[in-house]
NULUMDREN-244923 format. One record per residue (C-alpha): residue number from 1; residue in one letter; x, z, y. Coordinates in pm, 1 decimal. Example, Ala and Ser with C-alpha at 12.3 -4.5 7.8 and 13.67 -1.06 7.14 Angstrom:
# residues 2
> 1 / a / 1230.0 / 780.0 / -450.0
> 2 / s / 1367.0 / 714.0 / -106.0
# end
This chain:
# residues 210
> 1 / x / 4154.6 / -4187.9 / -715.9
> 2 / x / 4343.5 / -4281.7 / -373.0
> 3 / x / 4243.5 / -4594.8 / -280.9
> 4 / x / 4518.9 / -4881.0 / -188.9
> 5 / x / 4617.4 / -4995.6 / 159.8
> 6 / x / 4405.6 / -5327.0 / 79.9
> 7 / x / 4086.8 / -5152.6 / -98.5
> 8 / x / 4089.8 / -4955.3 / 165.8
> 9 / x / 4092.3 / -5218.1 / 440.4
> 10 / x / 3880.9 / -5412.7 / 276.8
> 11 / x / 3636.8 / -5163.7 / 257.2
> 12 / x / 3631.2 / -5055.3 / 647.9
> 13 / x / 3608.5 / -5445.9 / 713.7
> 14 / x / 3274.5 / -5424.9 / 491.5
> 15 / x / 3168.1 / -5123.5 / 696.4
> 16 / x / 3252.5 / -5284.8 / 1044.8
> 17 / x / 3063.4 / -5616.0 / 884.4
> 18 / x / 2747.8 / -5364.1 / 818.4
> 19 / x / 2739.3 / -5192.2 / 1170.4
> 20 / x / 2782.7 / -5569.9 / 1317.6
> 21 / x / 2501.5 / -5716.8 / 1162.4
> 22 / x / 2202.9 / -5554.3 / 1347.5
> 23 / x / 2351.1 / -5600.4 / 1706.9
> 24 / x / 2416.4 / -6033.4 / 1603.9
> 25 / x / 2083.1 / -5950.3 / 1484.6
> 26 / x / 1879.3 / -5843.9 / 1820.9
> 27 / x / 2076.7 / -6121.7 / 1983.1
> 28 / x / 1990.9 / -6411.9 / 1760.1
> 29 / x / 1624.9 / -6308.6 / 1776.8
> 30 / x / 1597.3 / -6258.4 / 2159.1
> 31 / x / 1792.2 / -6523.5 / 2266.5
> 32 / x / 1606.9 / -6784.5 / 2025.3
> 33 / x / 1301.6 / -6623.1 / 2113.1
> 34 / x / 1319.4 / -6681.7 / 2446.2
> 35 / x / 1229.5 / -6965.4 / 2724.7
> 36 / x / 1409.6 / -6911.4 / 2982.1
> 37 / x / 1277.6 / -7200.0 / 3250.6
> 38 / x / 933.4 / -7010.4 / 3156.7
> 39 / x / 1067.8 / -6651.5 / 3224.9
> 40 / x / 1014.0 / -6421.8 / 3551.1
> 41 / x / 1243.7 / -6317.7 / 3701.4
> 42 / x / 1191.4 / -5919.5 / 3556.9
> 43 / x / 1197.3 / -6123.8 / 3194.3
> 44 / x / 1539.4 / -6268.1 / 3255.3
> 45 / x / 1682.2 / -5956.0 / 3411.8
> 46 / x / 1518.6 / -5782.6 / 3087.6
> 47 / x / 1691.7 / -6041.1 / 2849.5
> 48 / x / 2025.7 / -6016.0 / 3037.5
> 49 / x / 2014.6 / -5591.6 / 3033.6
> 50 / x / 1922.4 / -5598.3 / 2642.5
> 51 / x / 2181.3 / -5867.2 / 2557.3
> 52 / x / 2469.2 / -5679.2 / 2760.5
> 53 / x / 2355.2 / -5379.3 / 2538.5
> 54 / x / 2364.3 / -5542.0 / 2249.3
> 55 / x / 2716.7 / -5713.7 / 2307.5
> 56 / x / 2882.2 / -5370.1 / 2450.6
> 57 / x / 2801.1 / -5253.9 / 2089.1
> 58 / x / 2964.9 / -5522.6 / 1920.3
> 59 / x / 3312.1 / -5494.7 / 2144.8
> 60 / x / 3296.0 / -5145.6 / 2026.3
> 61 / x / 3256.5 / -5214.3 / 1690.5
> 62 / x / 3532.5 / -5482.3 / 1704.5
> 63 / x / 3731.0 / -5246.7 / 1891.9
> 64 / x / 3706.8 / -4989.5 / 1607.1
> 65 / x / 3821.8 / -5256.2 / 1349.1
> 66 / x / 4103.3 / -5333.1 / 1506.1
> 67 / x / 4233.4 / -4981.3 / 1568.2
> 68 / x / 4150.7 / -4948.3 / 1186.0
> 69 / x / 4364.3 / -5272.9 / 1156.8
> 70 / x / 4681.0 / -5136.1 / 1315.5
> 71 / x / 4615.7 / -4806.5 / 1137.2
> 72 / x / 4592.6 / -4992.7 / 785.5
> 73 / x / 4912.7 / -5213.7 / 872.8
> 74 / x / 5173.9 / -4948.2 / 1061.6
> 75 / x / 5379.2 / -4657.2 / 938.7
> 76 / x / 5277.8 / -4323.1 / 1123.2
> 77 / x / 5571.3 / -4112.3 / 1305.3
> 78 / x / 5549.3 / -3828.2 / 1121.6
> 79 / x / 5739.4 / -3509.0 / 1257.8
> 80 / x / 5716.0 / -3123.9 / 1259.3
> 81 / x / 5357.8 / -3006.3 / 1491.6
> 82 / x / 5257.6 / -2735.0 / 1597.8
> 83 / x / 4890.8 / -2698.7 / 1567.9
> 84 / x / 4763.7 / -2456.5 / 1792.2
> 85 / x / 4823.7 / -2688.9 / 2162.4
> 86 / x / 4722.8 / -3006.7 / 1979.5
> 87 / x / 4422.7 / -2860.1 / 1898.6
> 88 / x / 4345.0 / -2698.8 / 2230.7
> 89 / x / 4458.4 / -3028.5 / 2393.6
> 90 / x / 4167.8 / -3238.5 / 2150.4
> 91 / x / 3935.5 / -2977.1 / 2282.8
> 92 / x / 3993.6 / -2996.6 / 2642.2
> 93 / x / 3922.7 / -3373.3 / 2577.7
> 94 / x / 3502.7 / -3275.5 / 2450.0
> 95 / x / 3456.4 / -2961.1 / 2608.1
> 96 / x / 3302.6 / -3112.3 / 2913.4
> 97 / x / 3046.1 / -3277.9 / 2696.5
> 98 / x / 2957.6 / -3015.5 / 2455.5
> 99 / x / 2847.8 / -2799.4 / 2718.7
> 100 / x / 2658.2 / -3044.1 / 2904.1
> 101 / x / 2438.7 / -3058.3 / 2586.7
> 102 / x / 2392.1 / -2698.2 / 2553.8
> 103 / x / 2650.7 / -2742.8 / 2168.9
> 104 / x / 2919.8 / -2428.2 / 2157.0
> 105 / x / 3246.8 / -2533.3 / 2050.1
> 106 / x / 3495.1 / -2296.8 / 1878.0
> 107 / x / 3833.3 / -2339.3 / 1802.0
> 108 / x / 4016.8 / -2085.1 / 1586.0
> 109 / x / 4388.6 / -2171.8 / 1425.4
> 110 / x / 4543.2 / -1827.9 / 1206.4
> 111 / x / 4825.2 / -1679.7 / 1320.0
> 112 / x / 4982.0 / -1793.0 / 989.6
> 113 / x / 4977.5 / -2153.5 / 1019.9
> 114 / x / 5313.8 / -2310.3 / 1035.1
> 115 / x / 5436.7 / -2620.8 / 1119.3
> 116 / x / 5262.2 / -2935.5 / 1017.1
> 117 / x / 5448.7 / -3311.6 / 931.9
> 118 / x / 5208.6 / -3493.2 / 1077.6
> 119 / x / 5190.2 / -3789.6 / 1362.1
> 120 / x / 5057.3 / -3653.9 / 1642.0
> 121 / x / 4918.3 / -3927.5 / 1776.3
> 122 / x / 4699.0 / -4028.2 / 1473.6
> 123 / x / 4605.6 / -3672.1 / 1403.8
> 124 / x / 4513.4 / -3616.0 / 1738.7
> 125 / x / 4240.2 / -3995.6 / 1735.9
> 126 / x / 4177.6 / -3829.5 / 1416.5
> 127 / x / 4010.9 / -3495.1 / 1502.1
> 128 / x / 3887.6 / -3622.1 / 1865.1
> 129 / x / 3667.7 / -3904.1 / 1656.9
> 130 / x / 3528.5 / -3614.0 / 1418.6
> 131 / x / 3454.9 / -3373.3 / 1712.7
> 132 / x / 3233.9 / -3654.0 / 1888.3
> 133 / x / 3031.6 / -3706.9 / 1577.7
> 134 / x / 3022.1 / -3330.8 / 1523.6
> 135 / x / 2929.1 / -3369.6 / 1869.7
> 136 / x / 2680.8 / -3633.1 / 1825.5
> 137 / x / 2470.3 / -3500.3 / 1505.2
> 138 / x / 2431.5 / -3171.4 / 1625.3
> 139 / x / 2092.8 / -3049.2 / 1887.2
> 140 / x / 2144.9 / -2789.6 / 2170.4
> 141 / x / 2189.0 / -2452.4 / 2076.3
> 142 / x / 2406.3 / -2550.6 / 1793.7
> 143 / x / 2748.8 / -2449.9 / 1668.1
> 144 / x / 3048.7 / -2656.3 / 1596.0
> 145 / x / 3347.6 / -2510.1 / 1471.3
> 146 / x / 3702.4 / -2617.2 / 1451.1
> 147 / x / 3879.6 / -2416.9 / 1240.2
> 148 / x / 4282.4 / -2436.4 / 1080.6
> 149 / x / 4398.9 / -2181.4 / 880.7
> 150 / x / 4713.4 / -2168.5 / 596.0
> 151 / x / 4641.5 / -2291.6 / 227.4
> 152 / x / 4889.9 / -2243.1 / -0.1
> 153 / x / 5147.5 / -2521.4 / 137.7
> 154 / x / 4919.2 / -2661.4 / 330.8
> 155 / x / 4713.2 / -2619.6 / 620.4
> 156 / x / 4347.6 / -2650.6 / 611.7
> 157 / x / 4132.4 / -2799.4 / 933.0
> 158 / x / 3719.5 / -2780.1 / 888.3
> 159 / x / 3498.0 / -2896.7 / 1166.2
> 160 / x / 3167.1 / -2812.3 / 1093.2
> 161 / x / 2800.9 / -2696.3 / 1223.3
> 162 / x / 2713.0 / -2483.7 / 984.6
> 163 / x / 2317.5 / -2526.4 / 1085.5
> 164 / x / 2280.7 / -2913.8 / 1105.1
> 165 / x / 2182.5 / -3106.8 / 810.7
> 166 / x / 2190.4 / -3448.1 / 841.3
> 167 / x / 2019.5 / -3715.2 / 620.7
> 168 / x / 2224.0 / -3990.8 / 729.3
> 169 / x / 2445.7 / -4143.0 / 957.8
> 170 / x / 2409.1 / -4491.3 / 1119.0
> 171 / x / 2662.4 / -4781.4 / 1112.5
> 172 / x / 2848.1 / -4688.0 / 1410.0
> 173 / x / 2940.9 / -4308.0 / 1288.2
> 174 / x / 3012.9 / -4422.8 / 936.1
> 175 / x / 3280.6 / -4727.1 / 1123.0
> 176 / x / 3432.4 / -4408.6 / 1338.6
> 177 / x / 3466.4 / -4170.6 / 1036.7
> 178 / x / 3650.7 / -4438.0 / 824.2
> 179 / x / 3843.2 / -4465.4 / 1138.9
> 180 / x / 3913.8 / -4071.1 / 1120.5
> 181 / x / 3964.4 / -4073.6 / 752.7
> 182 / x / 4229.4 / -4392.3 / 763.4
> 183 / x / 4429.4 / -4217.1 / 1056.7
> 184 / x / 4473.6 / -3888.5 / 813.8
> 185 / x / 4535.9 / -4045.4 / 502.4
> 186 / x / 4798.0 / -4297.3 / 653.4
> 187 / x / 4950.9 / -3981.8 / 678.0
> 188 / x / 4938.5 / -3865.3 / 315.3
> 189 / x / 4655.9 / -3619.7 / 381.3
> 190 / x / 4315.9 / -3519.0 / 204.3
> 191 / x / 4017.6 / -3617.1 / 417.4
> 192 / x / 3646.2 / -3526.5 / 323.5
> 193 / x / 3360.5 / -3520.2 / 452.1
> 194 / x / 2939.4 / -3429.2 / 370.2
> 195 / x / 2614.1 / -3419.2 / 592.5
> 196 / x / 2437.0 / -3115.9 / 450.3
> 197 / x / 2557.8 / -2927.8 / 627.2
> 198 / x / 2793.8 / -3134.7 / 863.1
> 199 / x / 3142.3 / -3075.7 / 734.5
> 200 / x / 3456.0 / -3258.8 / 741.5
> 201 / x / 3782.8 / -3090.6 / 558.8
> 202 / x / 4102.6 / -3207.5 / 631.4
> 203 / x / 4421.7 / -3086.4 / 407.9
> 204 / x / 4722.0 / -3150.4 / 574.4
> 205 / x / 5142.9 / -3101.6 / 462.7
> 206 / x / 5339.3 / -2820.2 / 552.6
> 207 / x / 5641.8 / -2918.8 / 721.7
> 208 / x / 5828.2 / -2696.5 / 525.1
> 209 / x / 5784.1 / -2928.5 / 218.5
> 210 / x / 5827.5 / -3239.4 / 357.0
# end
């Protein structure tokens, strides 16, 4: 069953809650662990280098929730899409990165795909967040495929590597996928996703039945 607006914001403000806890974590300890008129000068550069670390991960983290925020509490500006340079354009965005770690990336979208009613904007936050996990769970040599063809009247979009299995995901990826998942169902689409292998399926409307 679709979840509501608030079960669903409550739930990525549990997730965001989760991934926060172990960075307030490693702070707490370190910093109440320390003695800093008794530390080198190494220590204290140590200290301030792992603290930095820790608190980058939190603004991230924070940063997430409130894109998921906005996402929860706007309308999207749905209109008629074309898939094919919106995909290309989220591609051009990775590419650089998937081929500095040895990952192929293909992109295929069938000649019969129509028009989707989709905002742009969302969809494109949407698919960029999923490639960068793809990205991130998959070893060099790998796969990762990005693939839209027609579905009745619909259009279907997998992203997958068809030869990673992952056991689980930490904190972080599960914050960004609920981010990916509440950017395409604020759009009334079907979102999806499983580890073994890595697969995320994304139904979206044809314009033509808007």
């Amino acid at each position: 069953m679709p979840k509501s607006a608030t079960e669903s914001l409550c739930f990525n403000l549990s997730q965001c809650i989760h991934a926060a806890a172990q960075p307030l974590a490693v702070l707490r300890a370190s910093l109440s662990n320390s003695r800093v008129g008794q530390m080198s000068v190494e220590e204290l550069r140590e200290l301030a280098s792992n603290s930095a670390a820790e608190v980058e991960r939190l603004s991230s983290l924070f940063s997430c929730l409130q894109q998921l925020v906005s996402t929860e509490s706007s309308k999207p500006q749905l209109a008629e899409t074309s898939l094919q340079p919106l995909i290309e354009h989220v591609r051009d965005g990775v590419d650089l990165l998937y081929k500095e770690d040895q990952i192929s990336l293909r992109s295929t979208v069938s000649a019969d795909c129509g028009p989707v009613l989709i905002d742009k904007t969302r969809t494109h936050q949407a698919l960029s967040t999923v490639l960068l996990i793809a990205h991130a769970v998959s070893r060099p040599r790998d796969t990762v495929e990005l693939i839209a063809s027609s579905s009745s009247n619909a259009v279907r979009v997998v992203v997958q590597n068809l030869t990673s299995h992952v056991e689980a995901v930490n904190a972080e990826t599960s914050l960004s996928m609920a981010y990916a998942e509440a950017n395409m169902r604020s759009q009334q689409a079907d979102f999806s996703w499983s580890l073994k292998p890595f697969s995320v399926q994304i139904e979206l409307q044809g314009a033509s039945i808007a």
